[in-house]
N, C-alpha and C positions, 0 to 999 in steps of 0.2 A: 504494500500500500504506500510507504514509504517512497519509493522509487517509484512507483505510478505518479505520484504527488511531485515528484522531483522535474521530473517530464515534464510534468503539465505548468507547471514556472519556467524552464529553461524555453519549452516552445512559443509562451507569452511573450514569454521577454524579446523571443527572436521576431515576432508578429511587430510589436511594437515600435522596436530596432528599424526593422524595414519600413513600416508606416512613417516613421519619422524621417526616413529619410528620404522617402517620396515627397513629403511635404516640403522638403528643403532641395528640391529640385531647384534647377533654374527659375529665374524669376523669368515673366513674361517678357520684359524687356530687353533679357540677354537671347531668348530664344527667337527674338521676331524679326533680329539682324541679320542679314544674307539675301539671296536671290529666291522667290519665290514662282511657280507657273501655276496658273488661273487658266479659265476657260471661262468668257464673256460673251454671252448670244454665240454660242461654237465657233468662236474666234480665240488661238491661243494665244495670251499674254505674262508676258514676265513684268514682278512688278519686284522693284529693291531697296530694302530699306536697311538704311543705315542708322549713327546712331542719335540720328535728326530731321532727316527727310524722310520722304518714300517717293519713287519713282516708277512711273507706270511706263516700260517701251520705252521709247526715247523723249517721251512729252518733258515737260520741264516740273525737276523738285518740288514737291510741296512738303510743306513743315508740318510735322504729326506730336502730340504729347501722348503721354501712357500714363494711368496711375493705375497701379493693380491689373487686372486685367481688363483695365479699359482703355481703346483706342481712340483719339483722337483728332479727327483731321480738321486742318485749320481754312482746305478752301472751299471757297463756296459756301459760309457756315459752318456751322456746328456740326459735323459727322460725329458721331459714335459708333461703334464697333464692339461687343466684347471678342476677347479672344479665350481659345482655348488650344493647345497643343497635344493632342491622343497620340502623338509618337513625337521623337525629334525632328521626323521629316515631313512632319504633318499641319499645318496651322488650320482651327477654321475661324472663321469670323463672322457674329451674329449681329445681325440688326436690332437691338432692343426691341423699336418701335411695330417692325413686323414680325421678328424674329426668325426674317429669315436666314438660312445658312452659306458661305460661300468660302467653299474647299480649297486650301491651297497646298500644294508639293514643294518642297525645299528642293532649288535647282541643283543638280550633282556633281 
């Protein structure tokens, strides 16, 4: 019983271990930097953000801020975006307002 008991702490503690360190992943900031490919009305587009702008193609920079996982673009108004990253090579970006989705790939 003893060693049953023993187990079932050492495998908590490793549960925990892991959890925590999922949670101190990259922040979103650090992960939204690089080259990214979209598909627009089935038109494919690379857009790149650095760690100030973002660029769609070759159109010209525009200036974005982040707080948490919130994106912010400064043309045209007020954009919002939340992001989320399901893998390193994965971004997606939700519209609050509609909610809707738009999938992006980290260029290779």
């Amino acid at each position: 019983m003893k060693q049953i008991s023993s187990s079932v702490v050492i495998l908590l503690s490793a549960l925990l271990l892991l959890q925590a360190c999922t949670a101190l992943g990259p922040a979103p900031r650090e992960q939204l930097i690089g080259s990214w490919q979209t598909t627009v009305g089935a038109f494919p587009m690379e857009v790149t953000f650095n760690a100030e702008t973002v660029q769609l193609g070759s159109n010209q920079a525009v200036a974005y801020g982040i707080t948490g996982n919130e994106l912010t673009y400064a043309q045209s108004g007020k954009q919002v975006r939340l992001l989320s990253f399901p893998s390193a090579d994965e971004m997606i970006q939700t519209d609050p307002v509609t909610g809707t989705e738009h999938r992006f790939l980290r260029v290779p």
